[in-house]
C-alpha positions in Angstrom: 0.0 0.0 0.0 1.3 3.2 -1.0 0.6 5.7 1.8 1.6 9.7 2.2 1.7 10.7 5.7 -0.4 13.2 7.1 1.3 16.8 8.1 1.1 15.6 11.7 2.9 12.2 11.1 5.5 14.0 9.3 6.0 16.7 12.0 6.6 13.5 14.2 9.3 12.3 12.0 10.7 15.6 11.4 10.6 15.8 7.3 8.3 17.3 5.2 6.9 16.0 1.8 5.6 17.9 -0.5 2.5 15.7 -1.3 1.7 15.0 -5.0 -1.5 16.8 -6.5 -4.1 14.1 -7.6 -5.0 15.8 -10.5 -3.3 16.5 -13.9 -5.6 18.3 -15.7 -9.0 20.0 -14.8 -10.8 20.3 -12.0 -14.5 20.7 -13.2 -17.1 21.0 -10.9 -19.5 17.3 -11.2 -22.4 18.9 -13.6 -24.7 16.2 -14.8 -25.6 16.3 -18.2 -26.7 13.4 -20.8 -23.1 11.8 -20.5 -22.1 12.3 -16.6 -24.4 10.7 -13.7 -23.1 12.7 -10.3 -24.2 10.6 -6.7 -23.4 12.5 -3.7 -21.8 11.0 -1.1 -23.1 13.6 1.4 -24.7 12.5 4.4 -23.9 11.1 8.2 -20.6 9.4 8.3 -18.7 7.5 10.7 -16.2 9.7 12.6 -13.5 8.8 15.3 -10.2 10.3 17.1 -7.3 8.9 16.7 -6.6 7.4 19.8 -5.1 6.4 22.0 -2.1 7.9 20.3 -2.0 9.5 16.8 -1.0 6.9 15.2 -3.7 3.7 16.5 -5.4 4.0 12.9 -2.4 3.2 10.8 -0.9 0.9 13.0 -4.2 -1.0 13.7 -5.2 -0.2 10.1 -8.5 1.1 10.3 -9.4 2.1 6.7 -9.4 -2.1 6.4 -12.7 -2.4 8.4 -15.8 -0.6 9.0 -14.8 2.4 11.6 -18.1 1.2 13.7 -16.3 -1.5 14.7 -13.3 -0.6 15.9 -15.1 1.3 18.9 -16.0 4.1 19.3 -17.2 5.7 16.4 -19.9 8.5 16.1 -22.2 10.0 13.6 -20.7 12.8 11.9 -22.3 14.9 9.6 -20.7 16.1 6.1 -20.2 18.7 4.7 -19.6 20.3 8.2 -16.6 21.1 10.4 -16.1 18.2 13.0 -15.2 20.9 15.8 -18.8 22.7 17.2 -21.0 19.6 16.6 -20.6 17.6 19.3 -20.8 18.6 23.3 -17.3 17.3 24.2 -14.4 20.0 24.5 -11.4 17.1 23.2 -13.1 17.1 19.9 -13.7 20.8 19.8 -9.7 21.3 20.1 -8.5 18.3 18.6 -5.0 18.5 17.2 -3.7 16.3 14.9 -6.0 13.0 13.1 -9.6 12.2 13.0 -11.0 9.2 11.0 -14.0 9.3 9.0 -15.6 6.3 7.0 -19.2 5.7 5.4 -20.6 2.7 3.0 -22.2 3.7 -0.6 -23.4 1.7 -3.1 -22.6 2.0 -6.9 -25.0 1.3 -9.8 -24.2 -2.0 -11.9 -25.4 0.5 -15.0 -21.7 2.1 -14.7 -19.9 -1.3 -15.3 -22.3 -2.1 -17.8 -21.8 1.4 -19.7 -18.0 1.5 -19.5 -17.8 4.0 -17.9 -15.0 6.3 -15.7 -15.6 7.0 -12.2 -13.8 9.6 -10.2 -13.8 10.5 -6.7 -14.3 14.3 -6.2 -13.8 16.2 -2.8 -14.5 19.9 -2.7 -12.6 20.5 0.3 -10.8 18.7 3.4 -9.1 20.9 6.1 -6.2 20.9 6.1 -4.6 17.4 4.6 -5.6 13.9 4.1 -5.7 10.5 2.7 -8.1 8.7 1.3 -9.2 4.5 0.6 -11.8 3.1 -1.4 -12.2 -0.6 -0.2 -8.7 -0.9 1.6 -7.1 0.7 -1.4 -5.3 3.7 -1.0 -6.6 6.2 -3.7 -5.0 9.8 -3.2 -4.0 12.5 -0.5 -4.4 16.3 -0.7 -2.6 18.5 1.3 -3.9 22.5 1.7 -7.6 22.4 2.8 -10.3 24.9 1.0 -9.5 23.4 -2.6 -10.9 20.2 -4.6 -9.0 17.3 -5.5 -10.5 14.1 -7.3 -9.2 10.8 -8.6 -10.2 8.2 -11.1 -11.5 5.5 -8.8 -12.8 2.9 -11.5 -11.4 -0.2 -10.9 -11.3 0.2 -7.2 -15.0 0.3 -6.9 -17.6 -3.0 -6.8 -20.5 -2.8 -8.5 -24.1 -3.0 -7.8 -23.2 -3.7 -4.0 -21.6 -1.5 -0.8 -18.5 0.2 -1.1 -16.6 1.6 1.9 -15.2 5.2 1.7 -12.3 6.0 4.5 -10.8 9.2 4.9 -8.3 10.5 7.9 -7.5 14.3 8.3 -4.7 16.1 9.7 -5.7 19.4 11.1 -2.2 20.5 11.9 -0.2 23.5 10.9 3.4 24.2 10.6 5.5 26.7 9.8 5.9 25.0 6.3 2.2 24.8 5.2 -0.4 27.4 4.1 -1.4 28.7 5.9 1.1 28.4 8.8 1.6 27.4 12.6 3.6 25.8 15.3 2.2 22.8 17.4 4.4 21.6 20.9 3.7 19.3 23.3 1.9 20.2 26.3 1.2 18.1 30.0 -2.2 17.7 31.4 -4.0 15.8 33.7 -4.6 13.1 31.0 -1.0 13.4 29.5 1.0 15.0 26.9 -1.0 16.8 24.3 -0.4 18.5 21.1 -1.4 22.4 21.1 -1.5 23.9 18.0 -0.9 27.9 17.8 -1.5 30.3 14.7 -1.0 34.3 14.0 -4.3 34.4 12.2 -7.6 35.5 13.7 -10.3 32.7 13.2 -11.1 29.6 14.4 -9.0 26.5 13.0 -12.5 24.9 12.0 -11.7 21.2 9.9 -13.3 18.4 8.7 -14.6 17.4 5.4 -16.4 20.5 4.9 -17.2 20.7 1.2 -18.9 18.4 -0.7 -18.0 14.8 -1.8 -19.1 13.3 -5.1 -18.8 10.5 -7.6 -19.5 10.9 -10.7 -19.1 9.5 -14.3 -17.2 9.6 -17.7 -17.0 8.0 -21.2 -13.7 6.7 -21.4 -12.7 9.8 -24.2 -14.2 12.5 -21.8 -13.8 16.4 -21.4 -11.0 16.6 -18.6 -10.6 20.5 -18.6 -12.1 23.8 -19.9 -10.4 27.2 -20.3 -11.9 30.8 -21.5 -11.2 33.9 -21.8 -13.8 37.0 -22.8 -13.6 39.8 -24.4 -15.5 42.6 -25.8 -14.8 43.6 -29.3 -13.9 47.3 -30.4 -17.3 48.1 -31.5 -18.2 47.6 -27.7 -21.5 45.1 -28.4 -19.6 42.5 -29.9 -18.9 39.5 -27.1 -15.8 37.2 -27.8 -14.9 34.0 -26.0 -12.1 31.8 -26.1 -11.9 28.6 -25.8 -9.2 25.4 -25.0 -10.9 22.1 -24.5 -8.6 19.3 -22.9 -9.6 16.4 -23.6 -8.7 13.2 -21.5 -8.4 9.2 -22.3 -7.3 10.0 -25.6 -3.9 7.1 -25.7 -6.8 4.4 -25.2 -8.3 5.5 -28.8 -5.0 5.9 -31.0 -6.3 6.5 -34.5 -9.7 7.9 -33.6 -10.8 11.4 -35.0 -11.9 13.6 -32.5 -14.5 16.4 -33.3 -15.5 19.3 -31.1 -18.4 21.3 -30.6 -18.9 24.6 -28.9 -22.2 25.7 -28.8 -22.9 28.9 -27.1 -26.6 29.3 -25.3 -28.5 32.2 -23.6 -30.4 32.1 -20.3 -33.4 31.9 -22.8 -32.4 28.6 -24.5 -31.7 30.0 -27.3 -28.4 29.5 -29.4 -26.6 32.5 -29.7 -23.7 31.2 -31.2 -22.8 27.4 -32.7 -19.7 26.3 -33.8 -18.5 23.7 -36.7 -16.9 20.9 -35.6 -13.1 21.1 -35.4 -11.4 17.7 -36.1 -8.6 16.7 -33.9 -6.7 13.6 -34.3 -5.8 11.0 -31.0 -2.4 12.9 -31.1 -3.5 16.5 -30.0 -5.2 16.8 -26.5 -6.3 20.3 -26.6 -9.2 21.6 -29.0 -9.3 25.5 -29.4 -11.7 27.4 -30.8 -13.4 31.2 -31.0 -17.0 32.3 -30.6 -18.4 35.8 -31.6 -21.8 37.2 -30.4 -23.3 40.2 -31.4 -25.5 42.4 -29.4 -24.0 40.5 -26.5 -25.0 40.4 -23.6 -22.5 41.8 -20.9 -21.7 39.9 -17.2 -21.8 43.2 -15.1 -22.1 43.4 -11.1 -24.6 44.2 -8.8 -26.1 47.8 -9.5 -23.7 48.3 -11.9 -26.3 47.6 -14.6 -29.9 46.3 -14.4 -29.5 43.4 -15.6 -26.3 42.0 -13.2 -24.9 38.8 -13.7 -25.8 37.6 -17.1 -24.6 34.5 -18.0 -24.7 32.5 -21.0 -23.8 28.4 -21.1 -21.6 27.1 -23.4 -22.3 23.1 -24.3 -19.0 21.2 -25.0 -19.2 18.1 -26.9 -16.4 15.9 -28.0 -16.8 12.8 -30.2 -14.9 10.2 -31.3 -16.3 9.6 -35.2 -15.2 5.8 -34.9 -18.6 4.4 -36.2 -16.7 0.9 -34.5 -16.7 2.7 -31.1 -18.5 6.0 -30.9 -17.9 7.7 -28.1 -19.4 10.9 -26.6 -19.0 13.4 -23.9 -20.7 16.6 -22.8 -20.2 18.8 -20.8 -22.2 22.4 -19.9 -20.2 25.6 -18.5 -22.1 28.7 -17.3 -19.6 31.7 -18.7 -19.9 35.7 -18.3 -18.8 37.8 -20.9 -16.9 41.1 -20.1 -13.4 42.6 -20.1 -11.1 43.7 -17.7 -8.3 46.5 -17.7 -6.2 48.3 -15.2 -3.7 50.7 -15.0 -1.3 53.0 -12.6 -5.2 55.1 -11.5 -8.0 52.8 -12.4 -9.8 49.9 -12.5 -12.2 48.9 -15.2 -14.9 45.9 -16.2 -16.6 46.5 -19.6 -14.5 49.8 -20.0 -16.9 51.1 -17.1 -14.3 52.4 -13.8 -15.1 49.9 -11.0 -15.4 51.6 -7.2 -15.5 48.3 -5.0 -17.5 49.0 -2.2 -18.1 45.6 0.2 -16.2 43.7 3.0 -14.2 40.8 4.0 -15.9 37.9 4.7 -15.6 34.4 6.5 -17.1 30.9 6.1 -18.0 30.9 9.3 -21.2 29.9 10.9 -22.5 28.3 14.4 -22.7 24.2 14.8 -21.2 23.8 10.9 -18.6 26.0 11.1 -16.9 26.2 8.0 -19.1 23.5 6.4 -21.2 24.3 3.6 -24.7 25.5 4.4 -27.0 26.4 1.3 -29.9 27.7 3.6 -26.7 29.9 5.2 -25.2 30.7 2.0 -28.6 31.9 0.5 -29.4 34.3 3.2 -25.8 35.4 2.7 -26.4 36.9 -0.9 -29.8 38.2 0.3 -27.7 40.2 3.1 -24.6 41.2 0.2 -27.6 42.3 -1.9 -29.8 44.1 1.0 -26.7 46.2 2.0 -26.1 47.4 -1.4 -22.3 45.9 -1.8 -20.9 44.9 -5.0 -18.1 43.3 -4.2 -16.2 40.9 -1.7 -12.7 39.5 -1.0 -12.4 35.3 0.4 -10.6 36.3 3.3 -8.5 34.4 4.1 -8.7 31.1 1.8 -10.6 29.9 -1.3 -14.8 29.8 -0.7 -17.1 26.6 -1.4 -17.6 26.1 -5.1 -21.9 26.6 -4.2 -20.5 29.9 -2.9 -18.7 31.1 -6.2 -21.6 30.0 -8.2 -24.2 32.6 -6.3 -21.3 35.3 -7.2 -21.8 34.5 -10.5 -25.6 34.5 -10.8 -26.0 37.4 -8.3 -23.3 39.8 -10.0 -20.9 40.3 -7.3 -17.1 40.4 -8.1 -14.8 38.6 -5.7 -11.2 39.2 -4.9 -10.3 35.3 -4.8 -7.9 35.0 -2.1 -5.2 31.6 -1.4 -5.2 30.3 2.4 -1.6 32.2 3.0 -2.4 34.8 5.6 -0.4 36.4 8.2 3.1 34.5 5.7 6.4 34.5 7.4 9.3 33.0 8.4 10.1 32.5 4.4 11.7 29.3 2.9 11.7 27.4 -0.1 9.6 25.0 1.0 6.8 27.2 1.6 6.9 28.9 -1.6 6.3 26.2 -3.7 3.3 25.0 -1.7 2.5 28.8 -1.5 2.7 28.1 -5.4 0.8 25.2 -5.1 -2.4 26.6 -3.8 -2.8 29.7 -5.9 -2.4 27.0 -9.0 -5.1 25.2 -7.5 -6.8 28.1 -6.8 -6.4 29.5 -10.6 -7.2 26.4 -11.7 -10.5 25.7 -9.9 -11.7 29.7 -10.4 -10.4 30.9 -13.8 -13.3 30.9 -16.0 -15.8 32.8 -13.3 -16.9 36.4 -14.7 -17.3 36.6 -10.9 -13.4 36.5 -10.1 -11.8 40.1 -10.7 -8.7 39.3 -9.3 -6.2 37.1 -7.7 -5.3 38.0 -3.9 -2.2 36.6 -3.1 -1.7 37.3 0.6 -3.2 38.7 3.6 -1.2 40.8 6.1 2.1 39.0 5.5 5.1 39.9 7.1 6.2 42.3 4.1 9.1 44.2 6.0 11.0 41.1 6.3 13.8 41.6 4.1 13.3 37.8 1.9 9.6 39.0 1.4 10.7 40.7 -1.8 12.3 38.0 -3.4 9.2 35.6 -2.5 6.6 37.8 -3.6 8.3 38.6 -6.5 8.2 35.0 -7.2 4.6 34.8 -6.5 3.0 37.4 -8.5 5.6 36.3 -12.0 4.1 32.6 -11.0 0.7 33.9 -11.0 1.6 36.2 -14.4 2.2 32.6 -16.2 -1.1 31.2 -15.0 -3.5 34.2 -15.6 -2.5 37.8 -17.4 -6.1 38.9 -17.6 -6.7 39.5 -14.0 -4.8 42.1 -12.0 -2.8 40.5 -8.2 -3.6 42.5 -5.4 -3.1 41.2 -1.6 -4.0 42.9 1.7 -1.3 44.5 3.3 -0.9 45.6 7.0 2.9 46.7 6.8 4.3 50.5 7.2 4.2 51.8 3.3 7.7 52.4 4.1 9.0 49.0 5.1 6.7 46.6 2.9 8.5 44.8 0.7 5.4 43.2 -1.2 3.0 45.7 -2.9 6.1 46.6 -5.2 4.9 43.2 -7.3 1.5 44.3 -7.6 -0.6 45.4 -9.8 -3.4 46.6 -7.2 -2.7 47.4 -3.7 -5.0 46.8 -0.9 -4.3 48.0 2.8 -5.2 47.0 5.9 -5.8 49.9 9.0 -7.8 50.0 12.2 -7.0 53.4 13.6 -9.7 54.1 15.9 -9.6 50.7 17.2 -6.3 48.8 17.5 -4.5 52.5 17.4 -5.8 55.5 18.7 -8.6 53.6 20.7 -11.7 56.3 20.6 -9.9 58.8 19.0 -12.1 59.2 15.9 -10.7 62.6 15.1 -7.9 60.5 14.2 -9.0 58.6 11.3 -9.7 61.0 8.4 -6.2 62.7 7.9 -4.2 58.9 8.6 -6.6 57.3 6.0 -6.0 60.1 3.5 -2.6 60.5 3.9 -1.5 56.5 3.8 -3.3 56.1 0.6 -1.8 58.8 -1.0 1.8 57.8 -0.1 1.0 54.4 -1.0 -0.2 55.4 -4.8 3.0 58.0 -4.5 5.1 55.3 -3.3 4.4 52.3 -6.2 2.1 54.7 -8.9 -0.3 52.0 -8.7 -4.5 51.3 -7.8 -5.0 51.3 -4.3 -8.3 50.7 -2.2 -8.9 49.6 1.2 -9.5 45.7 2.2 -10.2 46.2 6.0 -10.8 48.5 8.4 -13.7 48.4 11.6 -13.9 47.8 15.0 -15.6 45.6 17.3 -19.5 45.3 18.4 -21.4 43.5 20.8 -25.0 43.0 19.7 -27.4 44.8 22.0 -24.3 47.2 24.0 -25.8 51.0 23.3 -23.9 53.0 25.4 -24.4 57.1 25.8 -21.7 58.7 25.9 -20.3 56.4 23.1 -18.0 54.0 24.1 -15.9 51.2 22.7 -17.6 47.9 22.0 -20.9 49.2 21.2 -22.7 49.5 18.3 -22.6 53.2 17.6 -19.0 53.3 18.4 -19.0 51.0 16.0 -20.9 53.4 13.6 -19.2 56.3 14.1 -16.1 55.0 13.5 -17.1 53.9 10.2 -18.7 57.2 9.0 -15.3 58.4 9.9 -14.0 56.2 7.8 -16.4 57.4 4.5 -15.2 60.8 5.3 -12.2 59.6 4.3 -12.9 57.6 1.3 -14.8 60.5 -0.3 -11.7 62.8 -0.1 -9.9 60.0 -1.7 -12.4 59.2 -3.9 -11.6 62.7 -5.9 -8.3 61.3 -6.5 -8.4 58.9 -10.0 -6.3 56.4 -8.2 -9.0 55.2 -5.5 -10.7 52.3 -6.1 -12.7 51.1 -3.3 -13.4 50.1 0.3 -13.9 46.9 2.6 -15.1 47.0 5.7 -13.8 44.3 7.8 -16.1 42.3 8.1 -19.6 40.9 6.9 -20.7 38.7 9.6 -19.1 38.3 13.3 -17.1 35.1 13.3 -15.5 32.3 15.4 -11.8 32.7 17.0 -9.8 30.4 19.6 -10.3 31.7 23.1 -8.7 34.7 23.7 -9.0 37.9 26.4 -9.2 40.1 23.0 -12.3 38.6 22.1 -15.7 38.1 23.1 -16.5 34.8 22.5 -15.2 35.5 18.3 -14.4 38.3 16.3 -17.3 41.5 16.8 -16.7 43.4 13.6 -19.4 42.4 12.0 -21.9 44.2 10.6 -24.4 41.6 11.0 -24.2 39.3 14.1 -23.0 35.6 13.3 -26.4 35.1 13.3 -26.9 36.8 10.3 -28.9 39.7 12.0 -28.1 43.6 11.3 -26.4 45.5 13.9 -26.6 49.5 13.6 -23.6 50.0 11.7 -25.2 47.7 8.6 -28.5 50.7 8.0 -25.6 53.2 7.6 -23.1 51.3 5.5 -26.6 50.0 3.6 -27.2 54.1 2.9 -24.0 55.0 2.0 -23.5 51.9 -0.5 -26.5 52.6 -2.3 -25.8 56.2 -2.4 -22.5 55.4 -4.0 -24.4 53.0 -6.7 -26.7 55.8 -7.7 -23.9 58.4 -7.8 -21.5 56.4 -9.9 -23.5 53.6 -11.6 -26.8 55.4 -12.3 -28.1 52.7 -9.6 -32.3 53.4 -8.2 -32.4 53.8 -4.6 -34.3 50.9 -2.4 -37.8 52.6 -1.0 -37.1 51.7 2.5 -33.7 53.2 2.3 -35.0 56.1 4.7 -37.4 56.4 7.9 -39.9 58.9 7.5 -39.7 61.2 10.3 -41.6 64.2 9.2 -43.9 65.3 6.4 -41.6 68.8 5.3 -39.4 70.3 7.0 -40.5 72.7 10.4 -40.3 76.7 9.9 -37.6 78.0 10.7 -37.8 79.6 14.2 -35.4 82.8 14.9 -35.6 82.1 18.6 -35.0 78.5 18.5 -33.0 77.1 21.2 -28.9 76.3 20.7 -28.2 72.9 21.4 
């Protein structure tokens, strides 16, 4: 049995592998379509500790039985992180490996139909391995992105399957993001404690979905695009490469490709011939034009946000001895993106981002996907008036992206490395490693306007500039149509980083962290950093966080810290700010910090999380949301032409009162 240890195991042994990726091409989300059946694999699974040490499930070699009967086991749910569901404290804070198994059953009909079967996992936090029937399949390390494998011949047909998986929630200094783990004595012996920079909850667990899903043997393995608009400005142009996978196994057969483009009305807007490729080329490209297009544009941007069209793939092998077909159906936006040393556009139209950081972060399931959760999540972006969000601090669910997309809202598409230090050459390349996955995974959303490499990374170090200059020419060779930005909390004067970007984003909580209650203080520092930053690197610059902390229900008079006007007031402080920078052509947007409160290990600083929302983790508004709501929209009519909501303001009086020459001075 082939097996690649777990981050934990290796910290034990003192070595660090790079684990393999499991994929060699694409990573397509399972649509089904007349040529693909998808079966989740969803549901409750078994779910243990490894214990009594760390090790009991390889040595007693648990992924060879069901995990019921080993002892122990209990119900877990996935998608869902493994840490808030239960009552018992151990699991909550569990460092190191947990075990999961379940049994499935797999329809004769796929043997019968020749089919390919992979194994698809949307995300497990932060590494694992994985069995099918005793056999080892394929391990992942970097949790937030998908990985799959072809599990064909591993599976039995039309009878149970077993599914194990074990997870290693540990971080190192060496993976992405990073932390330390030592050993620790209590009562019931040496543990492993596990500390991080970062500020939110460690949540893990199989917490995206699994799937299976089908093939033909000659199948579409990847998809690529790229949009344009054509100098006329209606014109819409896509491009397209189509991979196309098990082609060795046909030598001699002619391929032909379709590309068939379709509107959200059914109708074909645009249909391609067939392009014939023989067994010996494993890429298909091709070009479609549309006229009177139809334009992806964001929320209140236009009044018709997130338009997309579907392009139906359709590869087949013309072998009249063995035909074979596969399609495939991808949702794609059409618009263009451009940037400069001032400005920021999307369909040649200046963007002004106005939005937040976010978290997937809820109560019980963590950071486990919730559809109900993620629904009332888009309501709230929407309600609010924002156009725009960054993935702080690591990729989002796929079912997340996919609302993005629909809904219109662009999305700074961040990798898992926040708060990066203590530099080395091992942590580049699987720094590498996830934005590739990350490109990968997310480079034909309209949604996606660009790639954030970082957050608050520790930039003044004097090897950050060689490692993010390595980063952002990495990036360059993946994707040249989307500007790099990251989120940097570094002096302007020391950072080493935003020098390789092509957008720079800050990070600055005067008012809060500095110059507690001195909101008097934030106008002039706001304005004054973001000009020197612009000054500095002649470059786009907009703000990625800035807030302070608010206990739902604390209304305080005088206004204090910690309640929800401070909260407010700070904020409007803020905006002052942002409109004085907002007259400057290099000023591209603001981010509050942060949507919804949110989860963090136990700490003095916090009350029981993070506070900043500006809707409780409950997904209620706090005060600060009806002003940020007003201003947001205000800024959408200003800019974008955008109607205002009706309920946008209370009514308080019919006109205004006469004016009275012996009022009263307040």
């Amino acid at each position: 049995m082939q097996w690649f240890p777990p981050v934990f195991h290796l910290a034990r042994l003192g070595v660090l592998l790079h684990l393999p990726c499991v994929f060699s091409g694409g990573i397509l989300y399972p649509r089904e379509s007349p040529t693909r059946e998808v079966k989740s694999l969803d549901g409750i699974w078994n779910f243990k500790l490894s214990k009594p040490d760390h090790f009991s499930g390889f040595h007693e070699r648990w992924y060879h039985t069901d995990l019921a009967k080993t002892g122990g086991a209990i119900p877990m749910p996935v998608p869902s992180s493994y840490n808030d569901i239960t009552t018992d404290s151990e699991i909550h804070d569990h460092v190191g490996l947990v075990w999961y198994d379940r049994t499935f059953f797999v329809p004769d009909r796929w043997r019968l139909a020749n089919n390919r079967v992979w194994l698809r996992f949307g995300g497990v936090h932060y590494a694992c391995q994985v069995w099918i029937n005793g056999h080892s399949v394929m391990s992942h390390e970097i949790g937030h992105l998908p990985f799959q494998h072809e599990v064909t011949s591993l599976l039995a047909y039309g009878t149970k399957n077993r599914i194990t998986v074990v997870v290693d929630n540990t971080l190192l200094l060496n993976t992405i993001p990073q932390g330390q783990v030592e050993p620790i004595d209590t009562p019931e012996g040496k543990k492993q404690q596990q500390t991080y920079t970062f500020d939110f909850f460690n949540y893990a667990g199989i917490q995206r979905p699994v799937f299976l899903y089908t093939t033909p043997a000659i199948y579409i393995e990847d998809i690529s695009i790229l949009t344009d608009i054509a100098d006329d400005g209606t014109t819409g142009i896509i491009k397209y490469n189509v991979s196309i996978g098990g082609l060795p196994e046909y030598a001699g057969s002619s391929i032909k490709v379709y590309a068939d483009l379709i509107t959200q009305e059914g109708t074909y807007a645009s249909r391609s011939n067939p392009s014939i490729y023989s067994s010996t080329s494993t890429v298909a490209h091709g070009v479609l034009k549309i006229k009177n297009a139809k334009l992806w544009w964001p929320y209140l941007m236009h009044p018709s946000p997130g338009y997309l069209y579907s392009i139906e793939f359709r590869v087949i092998n013309s072998d009249s001895m063995n035909p074979v077909e596969d399609i495939y159906v991808l949702p794609v936006g059409i618009r263009s993106l451009s940037w400069s040393n001032t400005t920021f556009m999307i369909n040649n139209k200046p963007i002004y981002m106005r939005g937040f950081g976010r978290h997937e972060d809820s109560a019980i399931r963590g950071k486990g996907v919730d559809l109900p959760l993620i629904t009332r999540d888009y309501n709230l972006i929407k309600w609010i008036g924002a156009n725009s969000y960054r993935t702080s601090h690591y990729p989002y669910a796929e079912e997340i992206m996919d609302f993005a997309d629909q809904q219109g809202i662009m999305i700074i598409d961040e990798c898992p490395a926040v708060d990066t230090n203590f530099f080395s050459d091992v942590l580049l390349t699987k720094h590498k490693e996830s934005l590739r996955e990350l490109i990968q995974r997310d480079k034909n959303r309209p949604s996606v306007i660009m790639w954030s490499v970082t957050n608050e990374p520790q930039s003044s170090d004097q090897k950050a500039d060689a490692y993010f200059r390595s980063i952002t020419k990495f990036v360059k060779t993946l994707d040249k149509t989307r500007p790099i930005t990251a989120a940097i909390n570094r002096w302007y004067t020391k950072d080493r980083a935003a020098q390789h970007l092509d957008i720079i984003g800050f990070n600055r909580y005067i008012g809060w962290y500095s110059n507690t209650g001195q909101l008097y203080e934030i106008k002039k520092k706001i304005i004054t950093e973001a000009q020197n930053w612009h000054r500095k690197h002649n470059k786009p610059v907009y703000m990625t966080e800035y807030g302070a902390d608010s206990v739902g229900g604390i209304h305080t008079l005088p206004v204090h810290v910690w309640s929800e006007r401070y909260q407010t007031e700070l904020i409007a402080e803020y905006f002052k700010a942002f409109d004085h920078l907002r007259n400057s052509s290099f000023y591209v947007g603001e981010m509050i910090w942060n949507f919804a409160d949110f989860e963090t290990e136990q700490s003095v600083r916090r009350v029981s999380g993070n506070k900043k929302g500006l809707f409780t983790r409950d997904r209620q508004p706090k005060e600060a949301a009806y002003l940020v709501r007003k201003r947001y929209f205000e800024l959408a009519a200003e800019l974008d032409g955008a109607g205002l909501p009706r309920d946008l303001e209370v009514y308080t009086i019919s006109k205004p009162s006469p004016l009275n020459t012996n009022r009263i001075e307040l």
